[in-house]
N, C-alpha and C positions, 0 to 999 in steps of 0.2 A: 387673216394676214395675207396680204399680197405676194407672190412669189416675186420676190426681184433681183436682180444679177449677184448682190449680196449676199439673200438668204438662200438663192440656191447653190451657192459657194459654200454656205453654213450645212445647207442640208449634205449635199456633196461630203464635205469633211465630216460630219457625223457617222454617215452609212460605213462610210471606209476605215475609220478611225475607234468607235466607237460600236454600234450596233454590230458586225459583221465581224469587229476581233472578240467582243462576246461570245461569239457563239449564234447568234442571233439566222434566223433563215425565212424566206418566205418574205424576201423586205418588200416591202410596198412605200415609194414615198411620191409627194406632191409634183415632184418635178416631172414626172411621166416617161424623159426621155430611155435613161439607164434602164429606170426601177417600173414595174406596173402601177398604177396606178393608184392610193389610195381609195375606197371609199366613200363617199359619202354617208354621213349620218343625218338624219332627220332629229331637229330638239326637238321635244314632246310639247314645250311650251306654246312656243311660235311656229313649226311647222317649216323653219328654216332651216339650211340642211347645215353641218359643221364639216370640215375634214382634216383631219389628221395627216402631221406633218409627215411623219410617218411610222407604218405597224410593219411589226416581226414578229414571227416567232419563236419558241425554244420550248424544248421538252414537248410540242403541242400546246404551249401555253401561250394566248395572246398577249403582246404587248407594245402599249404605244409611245412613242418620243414625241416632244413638240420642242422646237427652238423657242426661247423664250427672247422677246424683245417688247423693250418697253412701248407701250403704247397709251396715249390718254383714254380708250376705253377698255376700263379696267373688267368692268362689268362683267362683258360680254363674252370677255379673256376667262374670269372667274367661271362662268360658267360654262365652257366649254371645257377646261380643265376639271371642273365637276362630274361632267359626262364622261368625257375621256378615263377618268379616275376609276368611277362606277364599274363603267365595260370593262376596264381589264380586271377590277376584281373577279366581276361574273368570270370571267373566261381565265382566270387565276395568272393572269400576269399582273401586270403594273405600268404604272404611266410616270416615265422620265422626262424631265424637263431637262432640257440642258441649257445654262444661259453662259451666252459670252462676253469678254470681258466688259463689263461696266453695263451688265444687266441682272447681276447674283443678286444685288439689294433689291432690286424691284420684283424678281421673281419669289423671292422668302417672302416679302410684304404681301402680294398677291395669296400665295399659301396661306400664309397665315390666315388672313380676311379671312379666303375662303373655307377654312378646314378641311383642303384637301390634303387626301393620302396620297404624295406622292415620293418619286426620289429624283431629287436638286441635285444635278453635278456641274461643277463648273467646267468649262470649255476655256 
């Protein structure tokens, strides 16, 4: 997903609102300018790299958020959330999805598909 004037509004209001009144420390998000910068990850399948909207920490435990908006590939969404999922198990966090208004059904549909573990909060 493209960072655009929108989503780094979204992102923005996450960090501040959510991530940071958790508790949460060490934030890294896409937008680069506030926060350092995420990550890149490499899928193992294709050798394309994924990044995460954005990772925190807490307790020492990693864990990542992804803004959830609807998009027509679904796929590719499904599997990124797969991997994102995975990693914070290994590193005993968890991957938050937060979707905003009139993206909650699409992001549960998504879940579901995919069997991922994660935690849906609405925005």
């Amino acid at each position: 997903m493209k960072v655009t004037e929108k989503t780094e509004e979204l992102l923005s209001h996450v960090i501040k609102n959510y991530v940071a009144n958790k508790g949460f420390k060490d934030i890294k998000s896409r937008m680069g300018e506030e926060y350092p910068e995420t990550a890149k990850i490499e899928r193992p399948s294709s050798g394309d790299f994924l990044t995460p909207d954005i990772t925190a920490t807490k307790n020492d435990l990693k864990s990542y958020f992804e803004i959830a908006i609807k998009t027509p590939d679904t796929d590719i969404l499904i599997s990124k959330w797969m991997i994102l999922s995975q990693l914070a198990n290994r590193k005993g966090g968890a991957l938050h999805i937060l979707a905003p208004k009139g993206h909650y059904r699409f992001s549960e549909d998504i879940i579901t598909r995919g069997n991922i573990n994660v935690k849906l909060i609405k925005l």
